[in-house]
C-alpha atoms as a printed R data frame, in Angstrom:
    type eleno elety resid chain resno       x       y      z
1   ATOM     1    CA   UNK     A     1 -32.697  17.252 12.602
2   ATOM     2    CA   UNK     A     2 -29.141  18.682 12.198
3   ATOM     3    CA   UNK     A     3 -27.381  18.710  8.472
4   ATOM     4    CA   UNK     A     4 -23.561  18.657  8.641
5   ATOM     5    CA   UNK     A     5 -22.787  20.342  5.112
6   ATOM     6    CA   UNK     A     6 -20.024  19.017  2.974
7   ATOM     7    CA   UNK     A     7 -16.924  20.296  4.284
8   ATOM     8    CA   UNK     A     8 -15.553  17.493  6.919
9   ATOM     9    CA   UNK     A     9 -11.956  17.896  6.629
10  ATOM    10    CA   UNK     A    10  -9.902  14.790  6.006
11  ATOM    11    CA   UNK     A    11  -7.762  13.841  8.630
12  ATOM    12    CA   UNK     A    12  -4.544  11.381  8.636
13  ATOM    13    CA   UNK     A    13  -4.492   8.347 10.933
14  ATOM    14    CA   UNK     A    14  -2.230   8.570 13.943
15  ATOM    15    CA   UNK     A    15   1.137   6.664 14.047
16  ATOM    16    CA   UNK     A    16   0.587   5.219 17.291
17  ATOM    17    CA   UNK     A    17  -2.651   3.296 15.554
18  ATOM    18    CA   UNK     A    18  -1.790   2.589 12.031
19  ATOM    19    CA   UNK     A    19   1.319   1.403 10.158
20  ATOM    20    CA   UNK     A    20   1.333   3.537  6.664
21  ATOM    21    CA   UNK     A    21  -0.568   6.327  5.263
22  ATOM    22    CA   UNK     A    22  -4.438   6.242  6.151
23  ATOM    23    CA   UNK     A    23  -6.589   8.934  6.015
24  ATOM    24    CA   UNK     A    24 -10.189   9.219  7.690
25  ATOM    25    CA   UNK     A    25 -13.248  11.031  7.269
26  ATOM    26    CA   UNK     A    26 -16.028  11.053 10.059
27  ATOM    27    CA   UNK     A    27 -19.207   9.618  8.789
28  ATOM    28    CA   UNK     A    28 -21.110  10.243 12.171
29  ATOM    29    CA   UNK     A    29 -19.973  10.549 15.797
30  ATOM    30    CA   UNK     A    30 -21.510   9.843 18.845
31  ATOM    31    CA   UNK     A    31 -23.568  13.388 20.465
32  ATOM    32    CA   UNK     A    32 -26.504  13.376 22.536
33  ATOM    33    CA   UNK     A    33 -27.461  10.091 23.351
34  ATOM    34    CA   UNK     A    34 -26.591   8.611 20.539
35  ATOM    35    CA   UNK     A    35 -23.410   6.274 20.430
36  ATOM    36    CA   UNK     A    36 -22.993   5.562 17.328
37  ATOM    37    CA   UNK     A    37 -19.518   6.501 15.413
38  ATOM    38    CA   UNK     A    38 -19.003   5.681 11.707
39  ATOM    39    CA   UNK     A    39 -16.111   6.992 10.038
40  ATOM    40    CA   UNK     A    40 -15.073   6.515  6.029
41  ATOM    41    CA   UNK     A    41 -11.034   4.798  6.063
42  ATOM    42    CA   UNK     A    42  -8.842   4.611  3.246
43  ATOM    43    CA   UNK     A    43  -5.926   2.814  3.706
44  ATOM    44    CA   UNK     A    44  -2.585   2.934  0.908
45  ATOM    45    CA   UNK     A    45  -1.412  -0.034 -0.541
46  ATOM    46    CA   UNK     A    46   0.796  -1.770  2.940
47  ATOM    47    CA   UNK     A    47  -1.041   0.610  5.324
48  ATOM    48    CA   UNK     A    48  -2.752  -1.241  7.902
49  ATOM    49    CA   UNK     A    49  -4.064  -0.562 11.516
50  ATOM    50    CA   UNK     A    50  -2.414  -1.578 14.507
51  ATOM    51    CA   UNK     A    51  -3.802  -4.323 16.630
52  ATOM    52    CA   UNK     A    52  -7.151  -3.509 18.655
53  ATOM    53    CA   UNK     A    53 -10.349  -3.805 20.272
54  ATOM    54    CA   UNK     A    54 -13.722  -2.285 20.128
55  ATOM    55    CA   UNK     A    55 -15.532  -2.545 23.560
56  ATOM    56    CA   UNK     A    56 -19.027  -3.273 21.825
57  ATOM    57    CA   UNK     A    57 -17.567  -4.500 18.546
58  ATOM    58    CA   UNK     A    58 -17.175  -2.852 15.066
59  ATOM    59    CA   UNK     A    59 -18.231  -3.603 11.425
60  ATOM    60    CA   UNK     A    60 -16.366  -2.893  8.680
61  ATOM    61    CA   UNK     A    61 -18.025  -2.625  5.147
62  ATOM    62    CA   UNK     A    62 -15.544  -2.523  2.177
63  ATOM    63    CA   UNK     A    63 -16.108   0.143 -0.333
64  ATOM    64    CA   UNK     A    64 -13.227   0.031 -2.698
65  ATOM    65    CA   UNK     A    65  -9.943  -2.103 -3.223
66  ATOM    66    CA   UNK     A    66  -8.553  -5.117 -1.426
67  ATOM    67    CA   UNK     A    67  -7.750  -5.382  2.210
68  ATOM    68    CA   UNK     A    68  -6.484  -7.849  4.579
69  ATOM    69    CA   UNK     A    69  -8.298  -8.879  8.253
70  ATOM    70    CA   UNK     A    70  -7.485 -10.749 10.821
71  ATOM    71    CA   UNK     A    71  -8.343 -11.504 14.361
72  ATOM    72    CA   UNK     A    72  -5.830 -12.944 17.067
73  ATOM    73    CA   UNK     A    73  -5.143 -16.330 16.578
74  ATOM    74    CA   UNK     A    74  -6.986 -16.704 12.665
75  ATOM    75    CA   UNK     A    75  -5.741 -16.586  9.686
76  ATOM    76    CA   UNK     A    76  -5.472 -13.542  7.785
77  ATOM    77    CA   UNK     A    77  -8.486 -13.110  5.310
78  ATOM    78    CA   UNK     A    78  -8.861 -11.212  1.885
79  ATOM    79    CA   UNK     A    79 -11.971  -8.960  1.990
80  ATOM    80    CA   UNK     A    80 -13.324  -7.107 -1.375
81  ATOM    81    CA   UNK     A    81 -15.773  -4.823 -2.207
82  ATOM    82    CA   UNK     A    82 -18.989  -5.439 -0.570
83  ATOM    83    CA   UNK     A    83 -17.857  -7.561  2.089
84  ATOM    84    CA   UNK     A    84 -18.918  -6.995  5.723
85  ATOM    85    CA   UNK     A    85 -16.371  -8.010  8.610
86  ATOM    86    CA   UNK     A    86 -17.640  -7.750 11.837
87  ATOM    87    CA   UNK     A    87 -15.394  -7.871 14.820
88  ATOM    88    CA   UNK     A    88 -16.915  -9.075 18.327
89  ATOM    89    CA   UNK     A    89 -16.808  -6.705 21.726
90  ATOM    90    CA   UNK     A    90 -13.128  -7.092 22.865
91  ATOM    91    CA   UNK     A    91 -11.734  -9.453 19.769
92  ATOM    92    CA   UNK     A    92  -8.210  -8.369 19.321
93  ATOM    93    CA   UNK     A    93  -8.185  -7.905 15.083
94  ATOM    94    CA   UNK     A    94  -6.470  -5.598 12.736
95  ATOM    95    CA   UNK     A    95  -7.118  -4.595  9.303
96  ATOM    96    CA   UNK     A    96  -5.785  -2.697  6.575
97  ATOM    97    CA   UNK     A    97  -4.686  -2.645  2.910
98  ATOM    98    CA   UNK     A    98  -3.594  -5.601  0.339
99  ATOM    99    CA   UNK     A    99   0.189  -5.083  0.042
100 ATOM   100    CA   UNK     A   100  -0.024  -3.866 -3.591
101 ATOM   101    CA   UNK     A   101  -3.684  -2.103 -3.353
102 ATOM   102    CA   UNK     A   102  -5.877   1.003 -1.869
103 ATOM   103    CA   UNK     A   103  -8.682  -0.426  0.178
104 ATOM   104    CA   UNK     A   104 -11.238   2.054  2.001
105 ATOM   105    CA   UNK     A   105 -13.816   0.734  3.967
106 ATOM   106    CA   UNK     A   106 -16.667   2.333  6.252
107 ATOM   107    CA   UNK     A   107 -16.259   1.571 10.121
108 ATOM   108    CA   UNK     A   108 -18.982   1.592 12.388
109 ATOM   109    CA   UNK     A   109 -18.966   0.989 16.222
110 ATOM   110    CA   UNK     A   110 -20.723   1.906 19.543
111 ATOM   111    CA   UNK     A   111 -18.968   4.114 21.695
112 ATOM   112    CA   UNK     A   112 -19.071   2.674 25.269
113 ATOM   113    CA   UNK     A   113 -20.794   4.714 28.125
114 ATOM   114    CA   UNK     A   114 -17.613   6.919 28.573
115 ATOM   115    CA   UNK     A   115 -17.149   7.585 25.436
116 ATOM   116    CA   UNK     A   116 -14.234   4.978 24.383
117 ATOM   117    CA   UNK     A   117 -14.030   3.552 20.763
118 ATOM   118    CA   UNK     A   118 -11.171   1.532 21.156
119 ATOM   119    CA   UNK     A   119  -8.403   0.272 22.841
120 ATOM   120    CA   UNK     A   120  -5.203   0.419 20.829
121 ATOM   121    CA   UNK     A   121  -2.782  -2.344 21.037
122 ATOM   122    CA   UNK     A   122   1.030  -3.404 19.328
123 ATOM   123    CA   UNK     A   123   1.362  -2.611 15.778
124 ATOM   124    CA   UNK     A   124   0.931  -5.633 13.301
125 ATOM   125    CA   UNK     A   125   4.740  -6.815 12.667
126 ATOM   126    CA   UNK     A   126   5.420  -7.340  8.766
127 ATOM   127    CA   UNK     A   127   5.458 -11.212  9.654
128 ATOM   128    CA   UNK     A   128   1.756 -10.966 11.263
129 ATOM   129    CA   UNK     A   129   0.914  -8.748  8.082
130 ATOM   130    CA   UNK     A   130   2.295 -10.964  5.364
131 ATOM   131    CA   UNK     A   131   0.998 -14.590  6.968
């Protein structure tokens, strides 16, 4: 058993992945043989991520606000509060904020066997966001 005591430092999401202000906290990340990697996102009213893909997928699970999802090709969908999104191995989605609201979800994903989480793509223009 290993406790991680309160005191995981916030961190802001990188420019090169997300368009806006997002912050992050890691939930749980992948040591041992475990893969798993959760990590707690809130995103500011606009902020989004950038397009991407997870190479064994990734589940989202709203906790607050409104967001916006979408997957290549689909229309952009409104998720709330207790909605769960889940994004297939190698489906190119984004996600990220309602224009006017805070949404913060909780990510969760399998690392692949080296390690990867994602593969980052273009950001999401303000056209793509606003369809």
């Amino acid at each position: 058993m290993e406790i991680t005591r309160n005191g995981v430092n916030t961190t802001p999401g990188r420019a090169e992945w997300f368009t806006g202000a997002v912050f992050v906290d890691s939930v749980a990340a992948p040591s041992g043989g475990a893969r798993i990697s959760a990590s707690s996102v809130r995103f500011t009213p606009g902020a989004r991520t950038a397009w991407h893909t997870h190479p064994n997928g990734q589940t989202i699970f709203v906790t607050e606000g409104e967001g916006r999802a979408q997957r290549r090709g689909g229309p952009v969908e409104i998720i709330r509060p207790g909605d769960r999104v889940f994004f297939e191995p190698g489906e190119e989605h984004w996600h990220g904020a309602a224009r006017t609201r805070f949404m913060s979800h909780i990510a969760m994903l399998e690392v692949d066997e080296q390690g990867n989480n994602a593969t980052w793509l273009d950001h999401v223009t303000d056209e793509e966001y606003g369809a």
